[in-house]
N, C-alpha and C positions, 0 to 999 in steps of 0.2 A: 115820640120815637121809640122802638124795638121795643112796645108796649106791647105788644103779641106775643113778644119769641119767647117766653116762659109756657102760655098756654099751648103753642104748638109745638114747643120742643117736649114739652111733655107727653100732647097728642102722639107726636110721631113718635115717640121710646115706648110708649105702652104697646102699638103698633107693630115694631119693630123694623122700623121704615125710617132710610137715613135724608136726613135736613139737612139742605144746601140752602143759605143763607144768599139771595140772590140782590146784590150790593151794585149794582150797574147805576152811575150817577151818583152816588154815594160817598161822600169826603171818608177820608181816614179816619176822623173823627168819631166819624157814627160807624163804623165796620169798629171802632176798638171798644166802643160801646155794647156792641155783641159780645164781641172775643170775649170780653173782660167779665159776659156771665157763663164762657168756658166754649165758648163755641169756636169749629174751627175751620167748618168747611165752606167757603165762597164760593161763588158765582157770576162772572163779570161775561159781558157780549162783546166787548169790543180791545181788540190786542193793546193798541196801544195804553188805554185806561188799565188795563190787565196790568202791565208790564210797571206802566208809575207806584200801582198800590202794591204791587209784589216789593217791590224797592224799598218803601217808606213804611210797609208796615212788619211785625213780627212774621219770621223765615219759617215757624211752625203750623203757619195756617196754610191748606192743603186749596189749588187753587183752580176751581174747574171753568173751561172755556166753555159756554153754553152757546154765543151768539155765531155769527155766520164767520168761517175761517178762511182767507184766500191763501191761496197755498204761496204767494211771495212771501206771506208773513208767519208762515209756520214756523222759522226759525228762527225769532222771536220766543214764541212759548212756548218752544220744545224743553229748553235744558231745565224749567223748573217747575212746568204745569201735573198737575196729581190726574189730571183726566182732559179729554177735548171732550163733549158730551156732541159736539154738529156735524160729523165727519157723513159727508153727503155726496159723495162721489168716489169713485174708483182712485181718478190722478188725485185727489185730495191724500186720500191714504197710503198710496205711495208716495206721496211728500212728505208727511209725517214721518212715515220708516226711517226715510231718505236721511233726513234732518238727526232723527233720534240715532241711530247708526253711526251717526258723523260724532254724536254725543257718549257713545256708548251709554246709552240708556233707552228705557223699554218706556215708551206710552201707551196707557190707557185709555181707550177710544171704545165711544156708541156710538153707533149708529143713527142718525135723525131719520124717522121714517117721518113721510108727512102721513098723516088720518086726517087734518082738519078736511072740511069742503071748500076753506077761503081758499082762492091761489095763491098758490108762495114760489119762488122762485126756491126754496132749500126745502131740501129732504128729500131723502129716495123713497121711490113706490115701493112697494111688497118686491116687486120683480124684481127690481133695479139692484135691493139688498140681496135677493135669491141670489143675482148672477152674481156678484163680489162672492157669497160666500160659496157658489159652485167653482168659483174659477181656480185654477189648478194655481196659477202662482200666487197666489195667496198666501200660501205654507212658505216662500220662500222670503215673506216678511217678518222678518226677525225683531225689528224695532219697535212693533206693537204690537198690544194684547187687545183683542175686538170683548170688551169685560160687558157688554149689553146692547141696550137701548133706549134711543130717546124719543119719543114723541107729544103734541102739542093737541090737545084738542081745540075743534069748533067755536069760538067766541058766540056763544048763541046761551037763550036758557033754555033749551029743551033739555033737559036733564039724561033723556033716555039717550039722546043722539050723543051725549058726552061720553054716556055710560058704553054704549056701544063702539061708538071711538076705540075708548082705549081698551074694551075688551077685547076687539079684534088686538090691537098691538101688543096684550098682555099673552091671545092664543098665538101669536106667529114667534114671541117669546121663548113661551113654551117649547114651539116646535122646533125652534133650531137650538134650542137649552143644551139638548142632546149631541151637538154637534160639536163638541170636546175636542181642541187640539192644542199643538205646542203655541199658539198666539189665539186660539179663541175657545174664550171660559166664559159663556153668559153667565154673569150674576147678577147685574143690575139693570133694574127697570126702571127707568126715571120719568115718570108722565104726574103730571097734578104739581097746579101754579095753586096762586092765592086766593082765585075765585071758585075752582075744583078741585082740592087736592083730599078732600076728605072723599071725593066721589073716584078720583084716583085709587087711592088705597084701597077703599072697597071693592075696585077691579082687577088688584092683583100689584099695584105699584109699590118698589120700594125703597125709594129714594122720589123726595117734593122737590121742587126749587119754588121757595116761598122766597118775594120781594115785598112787595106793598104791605101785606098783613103782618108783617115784621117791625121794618120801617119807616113805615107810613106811605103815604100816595106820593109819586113823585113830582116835583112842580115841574 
């Protein structure tokens, strides 16, 4: 167990690329066995699991929702999540606001674009993010900050098709980087798991969410 997370925490500081320890299925036990070599940022998919380890474990580890979010249950991990990384929809992110609002507090939300070619039912297309970020009320969401992006490559070994993936999502980054306002500050690009995250980084990623080569494989 967390026999990796020295060589990849290393990896990714020389990099300068931040590690999201991704803990989904994972007892307290073994998330305090990271912590315990300093680390602080998580990564769980599913709210309810979120919410038990938020409870039981140290209030100083920073808690990012990666997996698929239905908007009944935003207000759950609104009052104490550090980031949603899946925000895949328009009414999603006015739910968030909604919630965070009611909390006086600001969330930090990317965007899921899907790249893979598997189908998924989550993430917006290219388009789907253009329109959110053309639409005029947007500005009038107060409750979050839009801090990036997230996306998933291809489960495949074509290496170029990976590479390619996440360079388009690393260029469309780029181009709305530019697009600075009082709720949207791209800074973070979060693409590259356990199986590509070195080929991430080398497209521009920065921020991994490493699970298995952490923790080990999951049963």
């Amino acid at each position: 167990m967390q026999s990796g997370y020295q060589d990849i925490s290393k990896y990714c500081a020389e990099h300068g690329v931040a590690l999201l320890a991704v803990s989904k299925t994972k007892t307290p036990v073994e998330i305090l066995a990271v912590y315990n070599q300093g680390h602080r940022i998580f990564g769980e998919n599913k709210v309810q699991e979120l919410v038990s380890k938020y409870e039981a474990l140290p209030k100083d580890i920073q808690w990012h929702l990666i997996g698929h979010l239905q908007t009944n249950k935003v207000k759950y991990v609104v009052p104490f999540v550090s980031m949603i990384q899946s925000v895949d929809s328009w009414k999603l992110l006015k739910e968030i606001d909604k919630e965070a609002n009611k909390k006086n507090h600001n969330v930090n939300v990317l965007f899921q674009i899907h790249i893979a070619t598997e189908e998924t039912k989550f993430g917006l297309s290219y388009e789907e993010a253009e329109a959110i970020f053309s639409n005029p009320e947007l500005k009038d969401l107060t409750g979050i900050t839009i801090s990036g992006l997230m996306g998933m490559a291809s489960l495949t070994e074509d290496e170029q098709q990976i590479r390619n993936e996440f360079r388009g999502l690393k260029n469309f980054f780029e181009r709305y980087r530019q697009l600075q306002g009082s709720n949207i500050k791209l800074q973070t690009l979060s693409m590259g798991m356990s199986s590509d995250y070195k080929l991430a980084i080398e497209e521009g990623s920065n921020m991994v969410r490493i699970g298995s080569a952490i923790f080990g494989e999951r049963k």
